[in-house]
Structures are given as structure tokens and as C-alpha cells.
DOKEVO-801459 format. One record per residue (C-alpha): residue number from 1; residue in one letter; x, y, z. Coordinates in steps of 0.001 Angstrom, whole numbers. Layout:
<atoms>
<atom n="NUM" res="A" X="X" Y="Y" Z="Z"/>
...
</atoms>
This chain:
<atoms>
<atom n="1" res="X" X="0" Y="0" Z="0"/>
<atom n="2" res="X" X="1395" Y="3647" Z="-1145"/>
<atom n="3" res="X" X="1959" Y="5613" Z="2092"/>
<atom n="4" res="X" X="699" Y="9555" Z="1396"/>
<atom n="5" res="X" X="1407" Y="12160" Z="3447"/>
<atom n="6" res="X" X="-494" Y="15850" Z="3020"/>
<atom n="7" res="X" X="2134" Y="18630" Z="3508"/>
<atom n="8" res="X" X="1034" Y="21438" Z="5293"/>
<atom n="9" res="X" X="1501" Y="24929" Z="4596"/>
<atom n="10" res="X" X="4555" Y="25854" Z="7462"/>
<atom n="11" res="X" X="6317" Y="23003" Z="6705"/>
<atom n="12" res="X" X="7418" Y="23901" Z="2908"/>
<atom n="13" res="X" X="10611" Y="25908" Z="2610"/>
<atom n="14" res="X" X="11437" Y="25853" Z="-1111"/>
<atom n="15" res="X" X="15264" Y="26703" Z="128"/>
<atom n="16" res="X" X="15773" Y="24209" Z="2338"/>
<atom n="17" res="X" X="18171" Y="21302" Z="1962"/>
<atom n="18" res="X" X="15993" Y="19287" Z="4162"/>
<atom n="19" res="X" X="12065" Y="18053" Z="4928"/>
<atom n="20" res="X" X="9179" Y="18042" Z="1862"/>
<atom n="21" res="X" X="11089" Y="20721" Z="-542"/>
<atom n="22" res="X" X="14400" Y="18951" Z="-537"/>
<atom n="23" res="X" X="12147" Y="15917" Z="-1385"/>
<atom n="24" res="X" X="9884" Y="17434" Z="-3877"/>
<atom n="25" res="X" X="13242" Y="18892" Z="-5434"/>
<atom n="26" res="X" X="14980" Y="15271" Z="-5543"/>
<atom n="27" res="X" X="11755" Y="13575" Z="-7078"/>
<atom n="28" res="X" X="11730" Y="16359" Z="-9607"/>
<atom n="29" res="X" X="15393" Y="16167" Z="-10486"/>
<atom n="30" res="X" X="15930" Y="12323" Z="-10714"/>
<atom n="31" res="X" X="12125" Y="12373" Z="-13430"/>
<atom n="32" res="X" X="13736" Y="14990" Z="-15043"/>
<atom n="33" res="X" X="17359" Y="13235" Z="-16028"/>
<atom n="34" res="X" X="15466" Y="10334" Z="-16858"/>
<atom n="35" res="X" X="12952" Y="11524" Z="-19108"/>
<atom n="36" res="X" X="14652" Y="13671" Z="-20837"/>
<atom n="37" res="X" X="12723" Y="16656" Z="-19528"/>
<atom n="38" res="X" X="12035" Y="19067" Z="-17357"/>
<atom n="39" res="X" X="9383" Y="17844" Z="-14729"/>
<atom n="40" res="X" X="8386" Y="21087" Z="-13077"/>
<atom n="41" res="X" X="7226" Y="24188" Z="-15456"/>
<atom n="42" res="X" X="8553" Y="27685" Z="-15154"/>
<atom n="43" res="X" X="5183" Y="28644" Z="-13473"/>
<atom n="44" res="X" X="5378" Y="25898" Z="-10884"/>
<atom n="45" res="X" X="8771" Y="26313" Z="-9982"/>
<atom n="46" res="X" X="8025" Y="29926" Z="-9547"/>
<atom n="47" res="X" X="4908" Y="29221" Z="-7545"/>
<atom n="48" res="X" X="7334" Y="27408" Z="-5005"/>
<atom n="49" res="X" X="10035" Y="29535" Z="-5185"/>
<atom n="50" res="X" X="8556" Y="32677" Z="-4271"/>
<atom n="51" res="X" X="4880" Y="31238" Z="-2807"/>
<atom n="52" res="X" X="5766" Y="27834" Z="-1349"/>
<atom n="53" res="X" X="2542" Y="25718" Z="-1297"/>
<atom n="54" res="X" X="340" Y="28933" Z="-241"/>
<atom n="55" res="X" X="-3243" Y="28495" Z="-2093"/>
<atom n="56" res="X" X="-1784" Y="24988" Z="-3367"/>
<atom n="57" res="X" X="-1879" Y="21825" Z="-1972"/>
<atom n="58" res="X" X="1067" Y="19284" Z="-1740"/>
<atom n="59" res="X" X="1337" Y="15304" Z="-1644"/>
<atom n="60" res="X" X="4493" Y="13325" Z="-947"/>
<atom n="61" res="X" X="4410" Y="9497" Z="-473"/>
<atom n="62" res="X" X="6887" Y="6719" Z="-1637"/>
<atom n="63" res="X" X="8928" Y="8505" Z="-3911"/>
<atom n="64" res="X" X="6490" Y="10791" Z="-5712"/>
<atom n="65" res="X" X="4988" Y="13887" Z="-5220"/>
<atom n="66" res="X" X="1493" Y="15916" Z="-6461"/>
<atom n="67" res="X" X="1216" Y="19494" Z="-6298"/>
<atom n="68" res="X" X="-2402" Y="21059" Z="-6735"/>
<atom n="69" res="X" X="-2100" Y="24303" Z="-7246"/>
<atom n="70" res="X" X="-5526" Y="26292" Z="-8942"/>
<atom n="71" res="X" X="-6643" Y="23907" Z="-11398"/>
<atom n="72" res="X" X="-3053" Y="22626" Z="-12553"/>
<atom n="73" res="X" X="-1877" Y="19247" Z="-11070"/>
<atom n="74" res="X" X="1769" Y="18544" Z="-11385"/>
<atom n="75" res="X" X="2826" Y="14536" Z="-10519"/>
<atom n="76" res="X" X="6220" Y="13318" Z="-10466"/>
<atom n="77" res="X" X="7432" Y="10073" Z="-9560"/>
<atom n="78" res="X" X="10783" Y="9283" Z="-9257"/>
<atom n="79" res="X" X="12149" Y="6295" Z="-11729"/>
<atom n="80" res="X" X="13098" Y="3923" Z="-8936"/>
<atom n="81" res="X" X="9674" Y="4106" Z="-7641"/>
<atom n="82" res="X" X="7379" Y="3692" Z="-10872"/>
<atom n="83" res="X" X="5213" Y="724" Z="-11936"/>
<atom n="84" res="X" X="3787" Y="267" Z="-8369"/>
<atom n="85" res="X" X="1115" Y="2280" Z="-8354"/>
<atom n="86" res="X" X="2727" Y="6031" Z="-7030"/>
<atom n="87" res="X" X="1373" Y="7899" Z="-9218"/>
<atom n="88" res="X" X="-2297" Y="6795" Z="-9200"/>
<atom n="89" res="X" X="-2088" Y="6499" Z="-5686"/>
<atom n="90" res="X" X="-485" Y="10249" Z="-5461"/>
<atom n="91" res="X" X="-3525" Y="11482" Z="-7421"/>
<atom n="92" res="X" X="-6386" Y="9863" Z="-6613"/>
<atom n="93" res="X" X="-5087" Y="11444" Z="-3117"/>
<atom n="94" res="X" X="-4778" Y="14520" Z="-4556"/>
<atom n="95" res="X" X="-8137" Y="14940" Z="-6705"/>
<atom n="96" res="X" X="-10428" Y="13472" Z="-4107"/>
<atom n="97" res="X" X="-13677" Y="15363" Z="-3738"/>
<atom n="98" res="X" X="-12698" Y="17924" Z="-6855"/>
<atom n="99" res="X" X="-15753" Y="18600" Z="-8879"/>
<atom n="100" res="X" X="-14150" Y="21471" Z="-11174"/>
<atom n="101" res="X" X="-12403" Y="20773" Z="-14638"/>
<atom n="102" res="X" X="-8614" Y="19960" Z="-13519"/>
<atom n="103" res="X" X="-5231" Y="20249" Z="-15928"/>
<atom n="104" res="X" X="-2720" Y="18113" Z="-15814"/>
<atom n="105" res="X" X="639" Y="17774" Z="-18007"/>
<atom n="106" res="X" X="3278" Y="15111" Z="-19239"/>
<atom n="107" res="X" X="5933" Y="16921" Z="-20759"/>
<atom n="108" res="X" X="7334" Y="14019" Z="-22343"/>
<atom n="109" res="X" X="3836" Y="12278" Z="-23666"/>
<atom n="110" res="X" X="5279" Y="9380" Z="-21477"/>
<atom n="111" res="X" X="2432" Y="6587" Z="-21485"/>
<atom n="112" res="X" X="2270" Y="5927" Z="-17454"/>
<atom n="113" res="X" X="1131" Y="9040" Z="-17442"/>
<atom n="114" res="X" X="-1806" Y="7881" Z="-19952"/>
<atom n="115" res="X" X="-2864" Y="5422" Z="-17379"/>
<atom n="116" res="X" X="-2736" Y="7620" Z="-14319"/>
<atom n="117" res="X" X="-4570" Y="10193" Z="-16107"/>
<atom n="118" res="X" X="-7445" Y="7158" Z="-17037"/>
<atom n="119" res="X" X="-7407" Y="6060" Z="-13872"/>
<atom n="120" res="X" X="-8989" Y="9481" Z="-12570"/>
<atom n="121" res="X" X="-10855" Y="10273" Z="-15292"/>
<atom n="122" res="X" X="-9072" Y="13050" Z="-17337"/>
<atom n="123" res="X" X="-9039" Y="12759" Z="-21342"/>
<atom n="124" res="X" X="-6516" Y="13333" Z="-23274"/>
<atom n="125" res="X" X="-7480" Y="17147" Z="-24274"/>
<atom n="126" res="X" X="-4326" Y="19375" Z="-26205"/>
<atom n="127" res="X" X="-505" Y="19172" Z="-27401"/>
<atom n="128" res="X" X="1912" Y="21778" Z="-27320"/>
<atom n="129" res="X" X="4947" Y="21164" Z="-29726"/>
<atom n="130" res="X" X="8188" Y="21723" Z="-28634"/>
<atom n="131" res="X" X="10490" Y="23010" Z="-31907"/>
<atom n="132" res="X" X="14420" Y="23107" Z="-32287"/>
<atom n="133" res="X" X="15963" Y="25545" Z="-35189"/>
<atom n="134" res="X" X="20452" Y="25432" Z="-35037"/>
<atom n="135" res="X" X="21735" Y="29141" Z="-34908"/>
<atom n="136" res="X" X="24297" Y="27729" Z="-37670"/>
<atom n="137" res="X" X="20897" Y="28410" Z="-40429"/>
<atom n="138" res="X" X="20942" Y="31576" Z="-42441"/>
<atom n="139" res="X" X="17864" Y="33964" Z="-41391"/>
<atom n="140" res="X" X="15964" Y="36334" Z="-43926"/>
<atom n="141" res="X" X="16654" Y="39726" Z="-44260"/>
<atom n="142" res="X" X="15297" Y="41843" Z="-41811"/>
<atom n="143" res="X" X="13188" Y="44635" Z="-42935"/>
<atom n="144" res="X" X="11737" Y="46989" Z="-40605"/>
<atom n="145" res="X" X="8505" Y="48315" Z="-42099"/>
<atom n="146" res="X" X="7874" Y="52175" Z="-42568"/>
<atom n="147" res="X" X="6957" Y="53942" Z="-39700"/>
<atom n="148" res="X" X="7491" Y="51016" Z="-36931"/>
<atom n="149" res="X" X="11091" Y="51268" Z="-34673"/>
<atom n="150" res="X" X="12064" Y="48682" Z="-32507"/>
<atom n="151" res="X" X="14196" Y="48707" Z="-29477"/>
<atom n="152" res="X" X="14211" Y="46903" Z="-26147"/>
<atom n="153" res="X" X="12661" Y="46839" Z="-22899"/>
<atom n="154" res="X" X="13077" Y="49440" Z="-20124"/>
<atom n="155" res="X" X="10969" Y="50171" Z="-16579"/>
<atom n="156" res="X" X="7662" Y="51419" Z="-17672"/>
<atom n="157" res="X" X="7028" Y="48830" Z="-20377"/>
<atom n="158" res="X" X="4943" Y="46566" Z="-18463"/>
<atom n="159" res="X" X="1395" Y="48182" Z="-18906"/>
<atom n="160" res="X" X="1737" Y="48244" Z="-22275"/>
<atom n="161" res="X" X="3664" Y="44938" Z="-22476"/>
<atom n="162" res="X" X="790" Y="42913" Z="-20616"/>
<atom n="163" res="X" X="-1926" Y="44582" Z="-22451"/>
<atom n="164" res="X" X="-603" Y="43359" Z="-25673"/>
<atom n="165" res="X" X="324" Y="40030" Z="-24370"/>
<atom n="166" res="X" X="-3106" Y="39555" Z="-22723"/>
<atom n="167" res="X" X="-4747" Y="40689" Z="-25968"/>
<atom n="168" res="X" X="-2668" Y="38686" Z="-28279"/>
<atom n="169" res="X" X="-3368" Y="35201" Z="-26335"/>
<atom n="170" res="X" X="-6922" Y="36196" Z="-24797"/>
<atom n="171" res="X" X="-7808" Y="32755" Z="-26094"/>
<atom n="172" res="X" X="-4515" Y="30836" Z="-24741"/>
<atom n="173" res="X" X="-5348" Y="29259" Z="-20856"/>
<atom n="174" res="X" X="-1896" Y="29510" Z="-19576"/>
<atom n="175" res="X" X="-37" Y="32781" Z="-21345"/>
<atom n="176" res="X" X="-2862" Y="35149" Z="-21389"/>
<atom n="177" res="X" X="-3380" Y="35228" Z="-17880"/>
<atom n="178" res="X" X="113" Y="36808" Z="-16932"/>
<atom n="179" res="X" X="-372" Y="39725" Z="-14744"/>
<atom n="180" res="X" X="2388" Y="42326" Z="-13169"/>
<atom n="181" res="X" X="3668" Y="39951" Z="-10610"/>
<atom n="182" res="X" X="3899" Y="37361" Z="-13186"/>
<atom n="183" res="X" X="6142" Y="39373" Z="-14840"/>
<atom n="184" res="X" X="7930" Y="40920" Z="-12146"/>
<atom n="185" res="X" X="8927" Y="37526" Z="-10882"/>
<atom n="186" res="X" X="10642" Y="36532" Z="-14351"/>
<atom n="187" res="X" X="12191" Y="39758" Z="-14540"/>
<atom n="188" res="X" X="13804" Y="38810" Z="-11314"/>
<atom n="189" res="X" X="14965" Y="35397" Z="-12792"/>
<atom n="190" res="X" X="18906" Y="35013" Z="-13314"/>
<atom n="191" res="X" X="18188" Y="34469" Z="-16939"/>
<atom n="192" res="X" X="16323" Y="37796" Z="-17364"/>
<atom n="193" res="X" X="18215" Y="39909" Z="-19817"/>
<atom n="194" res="X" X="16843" Y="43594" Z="-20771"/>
<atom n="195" res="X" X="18602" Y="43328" Z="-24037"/>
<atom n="196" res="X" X="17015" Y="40327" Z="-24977"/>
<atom n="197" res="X" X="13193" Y="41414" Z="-24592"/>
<atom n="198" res="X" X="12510" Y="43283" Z="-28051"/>
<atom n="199" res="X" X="9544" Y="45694" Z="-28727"/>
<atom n="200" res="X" X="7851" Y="47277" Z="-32021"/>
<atom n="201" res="X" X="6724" Y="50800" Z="-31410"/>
<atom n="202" res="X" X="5550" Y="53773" Z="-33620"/>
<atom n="203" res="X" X="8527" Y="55120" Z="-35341"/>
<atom n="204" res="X" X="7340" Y="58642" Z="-34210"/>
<atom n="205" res="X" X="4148" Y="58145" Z="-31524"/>
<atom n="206" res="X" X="3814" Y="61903" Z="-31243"/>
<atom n="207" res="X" X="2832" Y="61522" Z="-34835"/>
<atom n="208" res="X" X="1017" Y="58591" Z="-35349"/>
<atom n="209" res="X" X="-2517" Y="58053" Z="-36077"/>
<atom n="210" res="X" X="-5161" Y="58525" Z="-33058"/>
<atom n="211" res="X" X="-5330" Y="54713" Z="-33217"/>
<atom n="212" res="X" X="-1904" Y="53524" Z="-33208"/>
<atom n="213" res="X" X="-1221" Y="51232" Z="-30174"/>
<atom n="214" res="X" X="982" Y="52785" Z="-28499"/>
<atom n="215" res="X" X="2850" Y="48797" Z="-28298"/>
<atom n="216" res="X" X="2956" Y="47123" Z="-31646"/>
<atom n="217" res="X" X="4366" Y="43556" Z="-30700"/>
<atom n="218" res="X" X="6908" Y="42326" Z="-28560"/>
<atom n="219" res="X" X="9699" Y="39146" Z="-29136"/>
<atom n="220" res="X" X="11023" Y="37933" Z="-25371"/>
<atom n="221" res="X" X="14065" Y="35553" Z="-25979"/>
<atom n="222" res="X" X="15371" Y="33492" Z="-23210"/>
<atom n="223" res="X" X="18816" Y="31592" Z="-22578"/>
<atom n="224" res="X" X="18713" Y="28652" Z="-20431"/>
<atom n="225" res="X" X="21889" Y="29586" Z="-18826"/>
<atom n="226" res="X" X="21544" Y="26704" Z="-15782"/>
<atom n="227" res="X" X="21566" Y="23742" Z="-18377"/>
<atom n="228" res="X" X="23896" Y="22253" Z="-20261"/>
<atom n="229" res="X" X="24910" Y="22664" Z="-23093"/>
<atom n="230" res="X" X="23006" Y="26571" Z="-23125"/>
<atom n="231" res="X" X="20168" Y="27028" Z="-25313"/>
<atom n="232" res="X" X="18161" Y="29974" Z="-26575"/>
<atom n="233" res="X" X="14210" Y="30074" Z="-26501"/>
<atom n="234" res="X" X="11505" Y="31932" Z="-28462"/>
<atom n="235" res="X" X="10402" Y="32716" Z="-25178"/>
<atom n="236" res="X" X="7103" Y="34393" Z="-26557"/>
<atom n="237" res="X" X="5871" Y="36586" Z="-29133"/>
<atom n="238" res="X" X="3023" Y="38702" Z="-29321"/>
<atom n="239" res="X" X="1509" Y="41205" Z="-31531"/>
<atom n="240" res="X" X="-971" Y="44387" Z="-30801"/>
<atom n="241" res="X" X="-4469" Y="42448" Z="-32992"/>
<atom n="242" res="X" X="-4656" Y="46261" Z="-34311"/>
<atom n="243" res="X" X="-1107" Y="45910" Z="-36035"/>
<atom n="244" res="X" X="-1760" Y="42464" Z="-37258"/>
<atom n="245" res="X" X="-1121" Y="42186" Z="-40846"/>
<atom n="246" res="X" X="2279" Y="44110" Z="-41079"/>
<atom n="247" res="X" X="4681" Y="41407" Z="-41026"/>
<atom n="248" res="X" X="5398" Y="42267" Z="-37142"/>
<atom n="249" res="X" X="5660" Y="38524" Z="-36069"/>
<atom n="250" res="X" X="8004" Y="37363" Z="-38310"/>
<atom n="251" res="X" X="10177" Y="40412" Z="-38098"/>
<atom n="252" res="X" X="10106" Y="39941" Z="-34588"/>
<atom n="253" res="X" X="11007" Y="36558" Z="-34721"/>
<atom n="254" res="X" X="14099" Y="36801" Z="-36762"/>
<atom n="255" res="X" X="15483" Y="39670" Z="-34937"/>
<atom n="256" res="X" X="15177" Y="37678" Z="-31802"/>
<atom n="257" res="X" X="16771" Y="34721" Z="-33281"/>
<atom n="258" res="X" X="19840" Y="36930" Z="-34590"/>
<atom n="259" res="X" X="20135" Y="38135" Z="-31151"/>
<atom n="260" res="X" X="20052" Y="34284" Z="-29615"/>
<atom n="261" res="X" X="22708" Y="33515" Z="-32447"/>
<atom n="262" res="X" X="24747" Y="37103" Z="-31040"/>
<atom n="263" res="X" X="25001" Y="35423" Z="-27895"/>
<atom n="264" res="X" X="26505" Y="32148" Z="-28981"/>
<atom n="265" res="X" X="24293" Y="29925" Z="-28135"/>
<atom n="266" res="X" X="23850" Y="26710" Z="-30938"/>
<atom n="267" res="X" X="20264" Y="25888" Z="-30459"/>
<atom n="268" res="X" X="17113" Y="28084" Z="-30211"/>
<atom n="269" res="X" X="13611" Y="25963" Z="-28742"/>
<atom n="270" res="X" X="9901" Y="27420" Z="-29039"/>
<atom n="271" res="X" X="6445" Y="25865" Z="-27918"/>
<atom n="272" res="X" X="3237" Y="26555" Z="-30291"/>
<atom n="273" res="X" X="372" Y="24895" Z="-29678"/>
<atom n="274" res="X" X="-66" Y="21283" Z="-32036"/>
<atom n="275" res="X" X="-3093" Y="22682" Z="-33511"/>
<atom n="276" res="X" X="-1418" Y="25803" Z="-34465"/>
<atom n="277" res="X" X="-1232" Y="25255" Z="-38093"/>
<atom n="278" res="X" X="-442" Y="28585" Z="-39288"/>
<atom n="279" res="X" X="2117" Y="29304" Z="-36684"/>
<atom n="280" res="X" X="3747" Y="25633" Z="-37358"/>
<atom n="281" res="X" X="4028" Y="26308" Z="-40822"/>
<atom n="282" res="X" X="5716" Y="29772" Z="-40336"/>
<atom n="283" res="X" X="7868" Y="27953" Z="-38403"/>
<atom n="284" res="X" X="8983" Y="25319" Z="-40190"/>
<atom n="285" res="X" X="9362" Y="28003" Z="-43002"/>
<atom n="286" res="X" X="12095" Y="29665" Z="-40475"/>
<atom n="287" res="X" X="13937" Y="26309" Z="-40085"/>
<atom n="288" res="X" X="12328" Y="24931" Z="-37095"/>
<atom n="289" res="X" X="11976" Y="21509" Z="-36394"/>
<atom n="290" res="X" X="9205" Y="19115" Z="-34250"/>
<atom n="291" res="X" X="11998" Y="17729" Z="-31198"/>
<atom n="292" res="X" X="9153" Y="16454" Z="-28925"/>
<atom n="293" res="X" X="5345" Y="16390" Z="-27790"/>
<atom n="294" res="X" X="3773" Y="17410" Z="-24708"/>
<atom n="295" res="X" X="204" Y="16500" Z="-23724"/>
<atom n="296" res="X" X="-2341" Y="18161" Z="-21468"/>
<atom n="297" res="X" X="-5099" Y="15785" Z="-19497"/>
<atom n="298" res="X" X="-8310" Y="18216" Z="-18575"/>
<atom n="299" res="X" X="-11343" Y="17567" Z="-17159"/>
<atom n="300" res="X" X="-13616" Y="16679" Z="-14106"/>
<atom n="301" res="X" X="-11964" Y="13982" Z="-12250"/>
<atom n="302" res="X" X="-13673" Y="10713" Z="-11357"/>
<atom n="303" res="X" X="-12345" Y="10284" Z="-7998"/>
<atom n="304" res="X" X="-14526" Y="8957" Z="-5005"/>
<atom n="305" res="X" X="-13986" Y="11249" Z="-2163"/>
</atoms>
């Protein structure tokens, strides 16, 4: 029989080299080596780093872990553990008694996570493609349209930043919901690089037409400088829906990737939805390539209480 243990609130301390972070952090570690993948999100790790387990709920039991947090469960066992029932066991625990739709990923589309996922009653609901593109590929000219400058981030961006952003993905369930201390918390992120967070304005905005946005589109790049080798990411881009149409994306795009290419990095990732088919083909058009498949689980679990 799985042994479970609930974690409560005071005894989580996300820097601690001992007790249920220190565990949580080995589980997450050991899945992620073997996989192939990282087993925590940015979001989560975030959530813990900065939040612990306040307004989430944490499982630990026989070498596996389930963190509830909203309507996003994340479930980790670690390899020496699997095939005896951990996981199941971890979230039946877990999504006893919910009645409201639940989300839960496997970054690596790994089949035991199939059968957890069937055991508590969550379908099989979306894919999100991960893409590779080498730096080593020529890029297309880049052509700044008439009237459109771009430069990069400074303080007093973010209003106009996470207007665009939430208008650009008001249909996407995980990036259009990034608020201020979303952002603020990346910003603070070793990785975070001014330089590397591009944005199309009005050439002139003391000129421009009453309607001109006063943010056209942004490109965010990342480099994953904790992993090994370092790799670049088309972190996100967005454009303003009133300056769709002007070739802002792709510009955007490619001037992030020369900058990712400036820094040295080899390799440059990006995630785009698997029903994307527009975005996929511009893509692939830029040299992009499918690497690997995540999948997301959603739904009202079937778990007695």
C-alpha cells in the first residue's frame, strides 16, 4: 500500500536542503534526467520559489509527489519508484472530492502518465509542440517596415507589455493570464536579460494616427543559462491584434533569433500549440523543427472522495 502524506503549509521551505522541498526537489530532479525533460514548469517552480505551497496543496508518499495548485496538477514520480502504483495512488489522493475541470501535463507524452490520467478520469485534451531551429541556419533579411522602430525593454514597459500580451493570447489558458507579478517575478529570474526582450513601437508616436497602439508587438528571448549545453528560446511573441497584418511577427522573430545567435548559443527551442497550423508552418518556413510532444489531461476527475 502507497503511504501519502499531506504537507502542510509551514512546513514547505522551497530553500531548504531538508524536509518536503528537498524531497519534492529530488523527485523532480531524478524524473527529469530520466525523461529527458524538465518535470516542473517555469510557473510551478516559480509558484514554489517565491509562494511555497500557499493556495496549493502538496502530496508526498513513496517517492512521488502531487502538487495542486488552482486547477493545474503537477505529478512526479521518481524512476526507482514507478510501476507500483505512485502515481495513481499520489492522485487519486490529490483529486479526491474535486468537482471542477482539472489540468494536468506530461511533458514528455510518457504513457504511465496515460494510465494515471485514465485512472482518474481526465481525457486526453491538447498538445503543445516543442520546436528546435540550429543558430548555424541563415535567417531572412530583416526589414523593418515604414513607420514602426524597434528597441528593447526598459521600466515602464509593463502596462503596455501585458496589455498586448493579454490581448494577443486572450484565447490561450496559460499565457494570457500573466499579470504584473507574473512578470515581475521573471524579470527577477537570473536568466532575465533587458537586451534580450525586443519591442515594435511607432517610429514617431507623437505623430502617429489617433489609433496607433501605443505597443505594436513584442519578441522575449530566453537563454537557459543553468543547463547544459546553453540554449536559446523563443520565449514568446506577441503582436498588438490592431497591427496584425504588417509582417510584425516574423520580423520579430528573426530579430530575436539573430540576437540568440549574437550570444553564442547553438540551439534556439519554441512551444506553439499542435493545432497551431499557421504558426507551425511559419515555423517550419524559419527552419524549425518538431523535437518532442507534450500532452495536457483536462477535465472533471472521477475520484470517489
Amino acid at each position: 500500500m502507497v503511504e501519502i502524506q499531506r504537507i502542510d503549509e509551514s512546513a514547505f521551505d522551497w530553500a531548504s536542503d531538508e524536509g518536503p522541498a528537498a524531497e519534492l526537489r529530488r523527485i523532480a530532479r531524478a524524473s527529469t534526467a530520466n525523461d529527458g525533460t524538465t518535470t516542473l514548469n517555469e510557473q510551478a517552480v516559480l509558484q514554489l520559489k517565491n509562494r511555497g505551497i500557499s493556495g496549493a496543496d502538496l502530496w508526498l508518499g513513496d517517492g512521488g509527489f502531487a502538487l495542486l495548485h488552482g486547477d493545474i496538477l503537477d505529478l512526479a514520480v521518481h524512476p526507482e519508484s514507478r510501476r507500483h502504483g505512485v502515481g495513481t495512488a499520489l492522485a487519486k489522493a490529490a483529486l479526491a472530492g474535486v468537482t471542477t475541470s482539472v489540468n494536468a501535463w506530461s511533458h514528455c507524452d510518457h504513457p504511465d502518465a496515460a494510465g494515471v490520467a485514465g485512472a482518474v478520469g481526465l481525457p486526453r485534451e491538447r498538445e503543445l509542440r516543442i520546436m528546435s531551429r540550429s543558430t548555424s541556419l541563415p535567417l531572412d533579411e530583416i526589414a523593418v517596415p515604414a513607420g514602426v522602430r524597434v528597441r528593447t525593454y526598459h521600466p515602464g514597459d509593463e502596462e503596455a507589455l501585458l496589455h498586448v500580451n493579454a490581448a494577443a493570447f486572450a484565447h490561450h489558458p496559460e499565457q494570457g493570464h500573466m499579470n504584473l507579478e507574473d512578470f515581475r517575478e521573471r524579470v527577477a529570474e537570473p536568466w532575465f536579460d533587458a537586451e534580450g526582450l525586443f519591442l515594435a513601437v511607432p517610429e514617431d508616436p507623437d505623430g502617429a494616427l489617433s489609433d496607433e497602439p501605443e505597443l505594436l508587438g513584442f519578441h522575449w528571448t530566453k537563454v537557459h543559462v543553468d543547463e547544459d549545453p546553453v540554449y536559446g528560446e523563443v520565449y514568446v511573441v506577441a503582436v498588438n491584434p490592431k497591427a496584425a497584418g504588417r509582417g510584425l511577427g516574423t520580423l520579430l522573430t528573426n530579430i530575436g533569433l539573430q540576437h540568440l545567435s549574437d550570444r553564442g548559443v547553438d540551439e534556439v527551442i519554441l512551444y506553439v500549440d499542435g493545432d497551431n497550423d499557421p504558426a507551425i508552418a511559419v515555423y517550419t518556413g524559419q527552419g524549425f523543427r518538431l523535437v518532442r510532444a507534450e500532452v495536457q489531461y483536462r477535465g472533471v476527475p472521477r475520484v470517489a472522495s
